[in-house]
C-alpha positions in Angstrom: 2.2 9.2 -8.6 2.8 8.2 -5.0 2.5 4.1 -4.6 1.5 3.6 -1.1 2.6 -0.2 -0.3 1.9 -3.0 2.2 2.9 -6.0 2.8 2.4 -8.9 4.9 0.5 -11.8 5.8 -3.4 -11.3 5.4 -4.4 -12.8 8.8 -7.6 -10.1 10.6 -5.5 -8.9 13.4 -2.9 -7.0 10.4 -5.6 -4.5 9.6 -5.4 -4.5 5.8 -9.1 -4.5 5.8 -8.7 -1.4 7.9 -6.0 -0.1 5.4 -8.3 -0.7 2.2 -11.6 1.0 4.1 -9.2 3.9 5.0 -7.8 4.3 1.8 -10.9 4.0 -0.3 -12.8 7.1 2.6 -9.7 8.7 2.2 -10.4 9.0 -1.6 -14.2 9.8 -1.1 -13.4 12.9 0.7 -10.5 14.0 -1.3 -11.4 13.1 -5.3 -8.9 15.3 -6.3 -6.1 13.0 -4.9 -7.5 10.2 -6.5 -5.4 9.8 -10.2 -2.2 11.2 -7.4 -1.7 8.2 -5.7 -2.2 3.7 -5.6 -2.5 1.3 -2.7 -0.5 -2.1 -3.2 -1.1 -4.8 -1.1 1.5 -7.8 -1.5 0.7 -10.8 0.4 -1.5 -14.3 1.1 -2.7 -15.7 3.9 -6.5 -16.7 4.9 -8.3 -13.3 4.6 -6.7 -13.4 0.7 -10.4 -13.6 -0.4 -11.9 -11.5 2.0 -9.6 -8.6 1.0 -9.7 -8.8 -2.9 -13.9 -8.8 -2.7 -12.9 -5.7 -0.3 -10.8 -4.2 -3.0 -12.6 -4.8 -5.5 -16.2 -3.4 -3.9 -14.4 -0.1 -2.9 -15.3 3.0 -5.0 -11.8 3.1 -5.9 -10.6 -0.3 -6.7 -9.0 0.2 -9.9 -6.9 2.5 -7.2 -5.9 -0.8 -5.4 -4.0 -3.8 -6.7 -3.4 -6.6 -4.5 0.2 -8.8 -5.5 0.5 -12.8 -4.6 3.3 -13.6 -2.0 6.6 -12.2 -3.1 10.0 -14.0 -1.9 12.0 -10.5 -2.8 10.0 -7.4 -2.2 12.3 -4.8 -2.9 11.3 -4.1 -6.5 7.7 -3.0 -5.0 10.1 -1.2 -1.9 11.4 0.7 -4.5 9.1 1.6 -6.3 6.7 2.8 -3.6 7.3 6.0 -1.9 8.7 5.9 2.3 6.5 5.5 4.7 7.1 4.9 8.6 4.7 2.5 9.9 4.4 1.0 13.4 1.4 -1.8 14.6 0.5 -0.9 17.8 -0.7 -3.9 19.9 -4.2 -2.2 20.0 -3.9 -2.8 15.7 -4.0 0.6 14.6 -2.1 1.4 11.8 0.1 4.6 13.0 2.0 6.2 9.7 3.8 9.6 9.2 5.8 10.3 6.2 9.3 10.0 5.8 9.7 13.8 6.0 12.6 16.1 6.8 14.7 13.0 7.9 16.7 12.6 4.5 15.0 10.1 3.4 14.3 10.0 -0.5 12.0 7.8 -2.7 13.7 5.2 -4.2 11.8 5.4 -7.4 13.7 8.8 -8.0 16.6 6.5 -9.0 16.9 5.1 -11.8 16.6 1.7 -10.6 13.3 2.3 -9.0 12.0 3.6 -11.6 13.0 0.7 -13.6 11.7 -1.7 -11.0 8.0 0.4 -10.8 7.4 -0.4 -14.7 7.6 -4.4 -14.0 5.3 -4.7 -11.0 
């Protein structure tokens, strides 16, 4: 199962709201992807409410699970699969996977997969 993770404050200009939307459409037009893959969200900040009623309306909520303010995210790291991301000033959310650069998911590992079954 692929985690997709974010993490951040949840102030508007961040675009989770834009990230839950996107994942949830994303979902609607492929089904079949739907038991492939979860959205984690770890965070607080003021939008904290608008987000969870925005999670939990989307057709796919039990697909997204939104964490409290972490001090240490690297268990969630981890555990999630890599991802480049970059916030552009306009606040899109630009992503492309990891790829042919090396790069591995940590929760191959034993320790990631250790660290997936306590979050």
């Amino acid at each position: 199962m692929k985690i997709i993770l974010a993490a951040g404050r949840f102030v508007d200009w961040k675009g989770f709201d834009v990230l839950i939307k996107g994942y949830d459409m994303y979902l609607s037009e492929h089904e079949d992807d739907a038991e492939k893959s979860v959205l984690w969200i770890i965070g607080d900040g003021e939008e904290k409410e608008k987000l969870t009623a925005l999670a939990f309306g989307a057709r796919f909520s039990d697909r997204i699970k939104i964490f409290p303010f972490a001090q240490d995210v690297r268990p969630y790291m981890w555990a999630a699969d890599p991802l480049r991301t970059s916030l552009e000033n306009s606040g899109a959310l630009r992503h492309s996977p990891a790829g042919g650069d090396g790069l591995r998911s940590a929760r191959d590992s034993d320790k990631g997969r250790r660290a997936a079954r306590h979050c």
